[in-house]
Backbone bond lengths (Angstrom), bond angles and torsions (degrees), N, CA, C in turn:
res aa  C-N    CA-C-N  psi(-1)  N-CA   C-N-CA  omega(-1)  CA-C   N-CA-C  phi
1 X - - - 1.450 - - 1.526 109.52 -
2 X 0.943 129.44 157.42 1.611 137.35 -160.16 1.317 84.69 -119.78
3 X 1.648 116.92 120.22 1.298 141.69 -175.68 1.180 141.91 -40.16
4 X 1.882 76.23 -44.24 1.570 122.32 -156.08 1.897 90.72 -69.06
5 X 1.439 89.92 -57.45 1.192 102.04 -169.61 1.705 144.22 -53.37
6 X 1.283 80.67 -49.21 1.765 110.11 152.04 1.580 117.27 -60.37
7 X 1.080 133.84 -53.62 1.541 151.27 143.73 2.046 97.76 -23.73
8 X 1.491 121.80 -68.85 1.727 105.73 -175.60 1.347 110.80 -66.05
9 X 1.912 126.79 -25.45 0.669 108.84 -133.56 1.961 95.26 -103.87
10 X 1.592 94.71 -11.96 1.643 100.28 156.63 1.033 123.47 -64.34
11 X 1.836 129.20 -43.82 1.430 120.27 152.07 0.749 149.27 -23.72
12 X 1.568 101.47 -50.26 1.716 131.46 163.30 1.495 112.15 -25.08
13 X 1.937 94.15 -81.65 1.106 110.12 174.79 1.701 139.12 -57.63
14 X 1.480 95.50 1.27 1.679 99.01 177.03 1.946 94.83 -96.12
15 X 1.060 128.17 -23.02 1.697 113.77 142.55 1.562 109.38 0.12
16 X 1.072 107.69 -68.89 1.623 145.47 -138.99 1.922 80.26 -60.15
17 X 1.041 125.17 -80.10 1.839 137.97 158.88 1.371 91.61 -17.77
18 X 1.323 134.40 -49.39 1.644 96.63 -161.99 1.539 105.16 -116.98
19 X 1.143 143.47 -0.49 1.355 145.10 149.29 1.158 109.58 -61.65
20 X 1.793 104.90 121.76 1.488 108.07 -174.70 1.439 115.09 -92.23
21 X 0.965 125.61 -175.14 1.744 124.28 -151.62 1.981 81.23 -126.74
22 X 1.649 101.01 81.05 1.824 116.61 168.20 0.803 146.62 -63.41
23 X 1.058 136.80 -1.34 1.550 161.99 152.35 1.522 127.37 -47.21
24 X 1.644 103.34 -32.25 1.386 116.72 174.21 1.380 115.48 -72.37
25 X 1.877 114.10 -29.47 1.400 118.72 -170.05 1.284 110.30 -64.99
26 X 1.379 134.35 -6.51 1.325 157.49 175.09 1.724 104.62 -44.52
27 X 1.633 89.42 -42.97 1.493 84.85 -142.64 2.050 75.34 -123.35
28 X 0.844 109.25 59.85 1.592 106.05 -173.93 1.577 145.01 36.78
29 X 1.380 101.49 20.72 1.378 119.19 161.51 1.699 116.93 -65.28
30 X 1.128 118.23 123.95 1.535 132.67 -148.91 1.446 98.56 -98.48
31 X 1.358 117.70 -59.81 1.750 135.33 -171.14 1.599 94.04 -98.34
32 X 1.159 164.63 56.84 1.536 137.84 173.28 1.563 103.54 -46.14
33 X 1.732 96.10 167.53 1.559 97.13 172.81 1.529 97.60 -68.17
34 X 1.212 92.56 -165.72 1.615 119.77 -179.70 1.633 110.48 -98.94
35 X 1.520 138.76 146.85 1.206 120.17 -173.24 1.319 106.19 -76.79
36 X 1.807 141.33 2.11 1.076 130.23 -160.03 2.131 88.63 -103.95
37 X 1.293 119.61 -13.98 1.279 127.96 -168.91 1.537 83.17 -69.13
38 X 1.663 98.81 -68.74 1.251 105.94 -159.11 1.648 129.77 -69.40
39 X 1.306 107.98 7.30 1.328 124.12 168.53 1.458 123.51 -91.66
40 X 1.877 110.40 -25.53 1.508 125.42 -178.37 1.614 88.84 -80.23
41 X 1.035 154.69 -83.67 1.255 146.27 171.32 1.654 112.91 -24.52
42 X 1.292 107.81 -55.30 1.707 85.19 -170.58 1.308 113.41 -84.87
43 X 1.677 124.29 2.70 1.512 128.15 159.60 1.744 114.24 -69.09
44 X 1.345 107.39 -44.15 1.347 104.13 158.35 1.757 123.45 -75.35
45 X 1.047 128.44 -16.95 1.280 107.36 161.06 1.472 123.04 -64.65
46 X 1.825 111.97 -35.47 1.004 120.15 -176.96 1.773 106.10 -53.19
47 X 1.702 116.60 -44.15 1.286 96.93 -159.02 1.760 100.73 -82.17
48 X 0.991 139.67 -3.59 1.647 144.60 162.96 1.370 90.64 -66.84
49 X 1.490 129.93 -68.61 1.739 100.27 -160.40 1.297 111.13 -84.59
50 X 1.087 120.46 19.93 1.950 130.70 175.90 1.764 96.19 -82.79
51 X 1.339 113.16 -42.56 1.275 125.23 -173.79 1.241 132.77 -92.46
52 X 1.311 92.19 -16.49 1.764 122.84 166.95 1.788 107.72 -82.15
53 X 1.157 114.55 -18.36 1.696 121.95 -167.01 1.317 100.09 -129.37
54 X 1.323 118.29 8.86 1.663 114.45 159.50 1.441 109.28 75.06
55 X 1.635 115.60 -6.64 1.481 114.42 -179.64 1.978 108.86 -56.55
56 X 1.666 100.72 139.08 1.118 117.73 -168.23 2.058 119.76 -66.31
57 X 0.936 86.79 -16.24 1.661 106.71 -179.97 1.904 100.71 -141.83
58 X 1.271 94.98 112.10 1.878 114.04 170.92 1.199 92.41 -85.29
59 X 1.558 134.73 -53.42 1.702 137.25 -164.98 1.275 92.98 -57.03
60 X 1.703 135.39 -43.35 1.535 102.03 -168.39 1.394 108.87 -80.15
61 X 0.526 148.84 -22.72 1.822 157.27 174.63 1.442 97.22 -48.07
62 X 1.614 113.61 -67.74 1.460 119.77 -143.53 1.952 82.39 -78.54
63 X 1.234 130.94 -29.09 1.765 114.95 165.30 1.374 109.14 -63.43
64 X 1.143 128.17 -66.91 1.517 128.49 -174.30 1.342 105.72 -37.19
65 X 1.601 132.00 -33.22 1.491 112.16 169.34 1.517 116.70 -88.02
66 X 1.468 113.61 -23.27 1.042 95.78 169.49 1.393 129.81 -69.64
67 X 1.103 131.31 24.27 1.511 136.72 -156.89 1.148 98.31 -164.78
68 X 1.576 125.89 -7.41 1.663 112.67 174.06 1.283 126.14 -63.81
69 X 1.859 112.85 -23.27 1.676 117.18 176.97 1.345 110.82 -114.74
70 X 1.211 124.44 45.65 1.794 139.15 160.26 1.576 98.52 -50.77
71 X 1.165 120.59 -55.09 1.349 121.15 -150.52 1.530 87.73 -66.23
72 X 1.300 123.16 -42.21 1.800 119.33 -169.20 1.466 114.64 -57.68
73 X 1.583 117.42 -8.98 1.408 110.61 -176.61 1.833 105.64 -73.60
74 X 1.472 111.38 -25.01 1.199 110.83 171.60 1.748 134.88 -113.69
75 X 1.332 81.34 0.05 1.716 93.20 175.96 1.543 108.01 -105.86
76 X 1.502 95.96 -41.43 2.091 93.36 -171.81 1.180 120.16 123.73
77 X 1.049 151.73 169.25 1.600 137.81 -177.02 1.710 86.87 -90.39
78 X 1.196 127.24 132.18 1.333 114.78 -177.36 1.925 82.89 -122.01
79 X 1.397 110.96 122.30 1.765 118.29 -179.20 1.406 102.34 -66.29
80 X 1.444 102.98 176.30 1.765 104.48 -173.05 1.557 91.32 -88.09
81 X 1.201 126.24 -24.00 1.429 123.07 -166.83 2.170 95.72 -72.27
82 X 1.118 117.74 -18.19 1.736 113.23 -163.41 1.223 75.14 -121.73
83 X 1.540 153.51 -41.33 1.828 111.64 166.70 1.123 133.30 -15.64
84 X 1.596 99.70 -62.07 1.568 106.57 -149.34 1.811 81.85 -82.32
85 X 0.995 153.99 74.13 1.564 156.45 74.74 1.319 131.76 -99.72
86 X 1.824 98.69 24.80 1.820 96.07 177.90 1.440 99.80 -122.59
87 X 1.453 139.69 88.74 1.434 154.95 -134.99 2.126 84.01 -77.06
88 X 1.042 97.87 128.08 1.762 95.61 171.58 1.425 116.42 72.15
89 X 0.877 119.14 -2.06 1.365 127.99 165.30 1.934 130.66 -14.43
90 X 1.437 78.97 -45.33 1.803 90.09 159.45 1.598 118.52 -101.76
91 X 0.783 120.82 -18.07 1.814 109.98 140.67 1.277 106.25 -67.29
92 X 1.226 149.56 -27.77 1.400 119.55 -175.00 1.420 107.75 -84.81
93 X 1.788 119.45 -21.09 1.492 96.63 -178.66 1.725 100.80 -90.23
94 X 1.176 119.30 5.76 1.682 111.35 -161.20 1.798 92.57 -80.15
95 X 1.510 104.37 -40.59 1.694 116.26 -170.44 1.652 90.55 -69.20
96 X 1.081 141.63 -44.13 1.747 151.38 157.94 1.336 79.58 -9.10
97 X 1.319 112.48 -107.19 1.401 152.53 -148.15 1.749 123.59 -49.45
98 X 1.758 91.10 -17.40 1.076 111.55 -178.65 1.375 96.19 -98.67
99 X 1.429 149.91 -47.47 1.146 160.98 174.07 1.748 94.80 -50.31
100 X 1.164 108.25 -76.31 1.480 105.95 -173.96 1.683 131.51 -35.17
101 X 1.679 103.04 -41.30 1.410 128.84 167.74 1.538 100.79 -73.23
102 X 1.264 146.46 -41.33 1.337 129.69 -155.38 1.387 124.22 -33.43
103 X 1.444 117.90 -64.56 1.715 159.63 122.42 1.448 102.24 35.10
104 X 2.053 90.91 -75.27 1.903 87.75 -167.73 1.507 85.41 -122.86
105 X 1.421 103.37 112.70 1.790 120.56 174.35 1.552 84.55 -61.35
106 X 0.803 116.13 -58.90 1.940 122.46 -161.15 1.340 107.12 -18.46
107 X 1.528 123.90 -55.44 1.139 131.67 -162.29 2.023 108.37 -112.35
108 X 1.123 114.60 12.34 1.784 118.73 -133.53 2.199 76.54 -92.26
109 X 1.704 115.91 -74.49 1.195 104.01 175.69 1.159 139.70 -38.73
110 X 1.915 123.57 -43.05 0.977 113.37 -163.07 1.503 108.91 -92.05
111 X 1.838 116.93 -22.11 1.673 121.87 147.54 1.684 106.94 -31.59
112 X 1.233 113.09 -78.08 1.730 119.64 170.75 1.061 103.56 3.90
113 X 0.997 101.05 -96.02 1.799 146.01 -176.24 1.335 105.61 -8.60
114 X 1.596 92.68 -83.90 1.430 100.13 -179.76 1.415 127.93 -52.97
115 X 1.584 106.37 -32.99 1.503 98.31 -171.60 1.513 119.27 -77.23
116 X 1.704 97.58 -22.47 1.681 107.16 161.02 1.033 122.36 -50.89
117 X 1.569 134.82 -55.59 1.099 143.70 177.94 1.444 132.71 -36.45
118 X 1.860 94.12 -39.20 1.347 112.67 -165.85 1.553 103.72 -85.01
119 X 1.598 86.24 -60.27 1.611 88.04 -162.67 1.825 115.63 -71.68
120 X 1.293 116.74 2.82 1.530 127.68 152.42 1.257 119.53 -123.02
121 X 1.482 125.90 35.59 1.477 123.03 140.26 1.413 106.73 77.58
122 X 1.349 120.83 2.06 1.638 109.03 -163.43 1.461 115.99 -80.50
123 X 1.049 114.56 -3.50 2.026 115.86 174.03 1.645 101.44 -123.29
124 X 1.310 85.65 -179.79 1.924 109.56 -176.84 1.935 87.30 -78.32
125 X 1.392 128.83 -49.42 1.424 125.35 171.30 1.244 111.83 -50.40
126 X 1.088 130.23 -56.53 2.051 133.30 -167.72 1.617 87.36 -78.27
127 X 1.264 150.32 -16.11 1.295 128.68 179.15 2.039 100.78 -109.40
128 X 1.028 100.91 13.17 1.650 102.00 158.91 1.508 111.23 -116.56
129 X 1.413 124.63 -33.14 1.056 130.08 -171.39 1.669 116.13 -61.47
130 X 1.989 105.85 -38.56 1.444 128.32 -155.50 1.666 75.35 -95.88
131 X 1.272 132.41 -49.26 1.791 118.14 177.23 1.588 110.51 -34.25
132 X 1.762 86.10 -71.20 1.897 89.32 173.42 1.194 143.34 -0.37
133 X 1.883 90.02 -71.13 1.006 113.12 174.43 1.652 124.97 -68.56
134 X 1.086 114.54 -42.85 1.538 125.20 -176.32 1.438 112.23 -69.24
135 X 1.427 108.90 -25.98 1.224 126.54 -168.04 1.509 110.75 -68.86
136 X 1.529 91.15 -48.97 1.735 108.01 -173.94 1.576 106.63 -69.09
137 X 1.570 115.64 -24.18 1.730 102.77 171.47 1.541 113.12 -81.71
138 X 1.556 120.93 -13.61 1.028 135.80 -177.86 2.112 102.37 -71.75
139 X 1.336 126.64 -35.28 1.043 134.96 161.38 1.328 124.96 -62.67
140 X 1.467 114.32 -26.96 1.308 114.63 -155.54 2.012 94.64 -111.87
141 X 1.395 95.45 -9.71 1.507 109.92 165.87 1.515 108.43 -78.00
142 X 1.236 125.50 -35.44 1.474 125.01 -161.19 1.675 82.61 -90.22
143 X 1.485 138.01 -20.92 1.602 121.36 -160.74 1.615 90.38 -98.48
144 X 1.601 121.13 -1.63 1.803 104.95 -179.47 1.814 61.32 -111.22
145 X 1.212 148.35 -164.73 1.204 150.67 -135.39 1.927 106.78 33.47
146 X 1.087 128.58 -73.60 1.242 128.39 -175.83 1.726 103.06 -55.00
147 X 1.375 114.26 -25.76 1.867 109.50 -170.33 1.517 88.27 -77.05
148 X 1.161 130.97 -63.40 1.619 143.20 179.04 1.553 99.57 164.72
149 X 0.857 140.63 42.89 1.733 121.13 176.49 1.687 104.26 -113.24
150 X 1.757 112.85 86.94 1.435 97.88 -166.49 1.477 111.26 -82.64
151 X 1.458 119.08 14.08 1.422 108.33 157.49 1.520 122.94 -49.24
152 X 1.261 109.60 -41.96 1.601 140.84 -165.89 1.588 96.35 -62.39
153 X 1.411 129.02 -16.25 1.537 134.96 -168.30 1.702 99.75 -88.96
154 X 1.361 108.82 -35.08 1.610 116.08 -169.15 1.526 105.74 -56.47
155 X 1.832 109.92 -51.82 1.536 148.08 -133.21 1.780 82.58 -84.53
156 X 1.548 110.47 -53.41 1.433 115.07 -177.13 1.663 123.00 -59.64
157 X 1.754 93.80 -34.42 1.451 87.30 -155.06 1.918 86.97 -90.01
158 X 1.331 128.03 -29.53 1.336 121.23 166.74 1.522 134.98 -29.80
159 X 1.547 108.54 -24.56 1.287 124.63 -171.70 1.299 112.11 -98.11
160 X 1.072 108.47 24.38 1.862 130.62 -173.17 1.590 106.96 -99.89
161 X 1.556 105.99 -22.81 1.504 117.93 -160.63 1.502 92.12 -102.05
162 X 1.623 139.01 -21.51 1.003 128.18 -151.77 1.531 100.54 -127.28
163 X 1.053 123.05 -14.54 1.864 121.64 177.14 1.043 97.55 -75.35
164 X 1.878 117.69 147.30 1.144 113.32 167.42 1.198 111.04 -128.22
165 X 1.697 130.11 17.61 1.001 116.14 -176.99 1.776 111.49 -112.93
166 X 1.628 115.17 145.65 1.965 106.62 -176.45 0.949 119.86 -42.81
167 X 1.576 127.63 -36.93 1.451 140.66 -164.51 1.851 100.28 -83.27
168 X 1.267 128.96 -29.88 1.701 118.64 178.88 1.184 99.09 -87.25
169 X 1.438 135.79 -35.03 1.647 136.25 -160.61 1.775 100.23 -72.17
170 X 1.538 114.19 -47.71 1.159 134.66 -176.54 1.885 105.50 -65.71
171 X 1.308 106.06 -44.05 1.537 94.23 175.87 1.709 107.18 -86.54
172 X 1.243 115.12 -18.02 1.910 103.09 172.49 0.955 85.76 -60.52
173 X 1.301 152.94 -59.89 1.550 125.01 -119.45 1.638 96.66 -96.78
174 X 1.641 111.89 -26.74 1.524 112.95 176.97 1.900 114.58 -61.86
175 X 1.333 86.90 -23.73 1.687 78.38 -159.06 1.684 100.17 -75.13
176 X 1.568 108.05 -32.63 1.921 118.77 -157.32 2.254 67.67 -57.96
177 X 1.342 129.61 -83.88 1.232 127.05 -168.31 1.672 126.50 -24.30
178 X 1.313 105.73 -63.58 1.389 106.77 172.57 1.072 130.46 -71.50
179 X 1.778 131.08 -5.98 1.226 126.56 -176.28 1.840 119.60 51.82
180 X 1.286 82.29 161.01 1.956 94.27 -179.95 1.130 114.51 -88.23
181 X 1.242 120.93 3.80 1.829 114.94 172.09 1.521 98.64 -127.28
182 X 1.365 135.20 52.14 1.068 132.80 152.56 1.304 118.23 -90.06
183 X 1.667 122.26 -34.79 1.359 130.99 -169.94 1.886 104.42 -60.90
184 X 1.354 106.47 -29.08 1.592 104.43 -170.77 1.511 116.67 -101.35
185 X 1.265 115.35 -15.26 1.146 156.71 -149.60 2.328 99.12 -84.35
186 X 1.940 63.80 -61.12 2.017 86.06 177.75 1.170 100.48 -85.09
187 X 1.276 143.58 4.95 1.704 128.08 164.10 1.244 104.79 -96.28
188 X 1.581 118.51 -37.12 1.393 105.33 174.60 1.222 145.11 -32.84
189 X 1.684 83.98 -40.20 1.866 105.77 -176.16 1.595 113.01 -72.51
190 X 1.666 116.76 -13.05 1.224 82.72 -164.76 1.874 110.72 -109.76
């Protein structure tokens, strides 16, 4: 692999830290996370519902998200609400992604690959990976719901219509119940 290359293209990806995750400002979120926050969480959700769905490899899942929002280091988090006025929008991050990979062939197809997979659903992996992901804003909806922002209740319970796997449908419905301050809540007690 050419050093050089691998070396810009980690730079690249530290983008990823300061592009905020925009979609929330919708609904009056002031600070959103960052998309690189919100990718370390939904890479680990991915490898729980990889393991929750019996899929044979959790590691490819938990890469495919980490590499599913490359294209945002140079396009931006663009929300679903400002898509639908950016005509091609996924050709513009696919040519991204393809530009970004050129560099290090080493890794350039099977990056591809995965991010194809995911972000159009076409395997049992891209339909755990795209849960993951949806899943993890679906969490981070129930933690502005628990702050008070009951817009954030709509955003959560919407993502009920679009998961397709037992293991994400089964944890939406756990999380709206258990809330985001149960985890600290139940250590307290003991």
């Amino acid at each position: 692999m050419d050093i050089q290359s691998v070396t810009n293209l980690v730079f690249e990806l530290g983008q990823l830290k300061r592009i905020k995750h925009e979609g929330w400002r919708i609904i009056g979120v002031d600070n959103p996370e960052t998309v690189a926050a919100h990718c370390l969480r939904a890479a680990q959700l991915g490898y729980l519902l990889a393991v929750m769905e019996k899929y044979e490899s959790p590691y490819e899942v938990v890469t495919a998200i980490v590499f599913k929002d490359i294209g945002e280091c140079r396009l931006g988090d663009v929300h679903r609400t400002a898509s639908r006025y950016i005509k091609n929008i996924k050709e513009f991050e696919e040519k991204i992604i393809h530009e970004q990979l050129d560099k290090v062939p080493e890794i350039k197809a099977d990056i591809y690959r995965l991010w194809n997979e995911t972000d159009f659903r076409k395997t049992k992996m891209g339909n755990i990976a795209k849960d993951a992901n949806m899943l993890e804003m679906a969490f981070t909806a129930q933690e502005l719901v628990d702050q008070g922002n009951s817009a954030a209740a709509q955003w959560r319970d919407n993502f009920k219509n679009v998961l397709k796997t037992k293991s994400a449908l089964i944890l939406l419905e756990e999380l709206k119940v258990i809330g985001s301050n149960n985890w600290w809540q139940r250590i307290n007690k003991l």
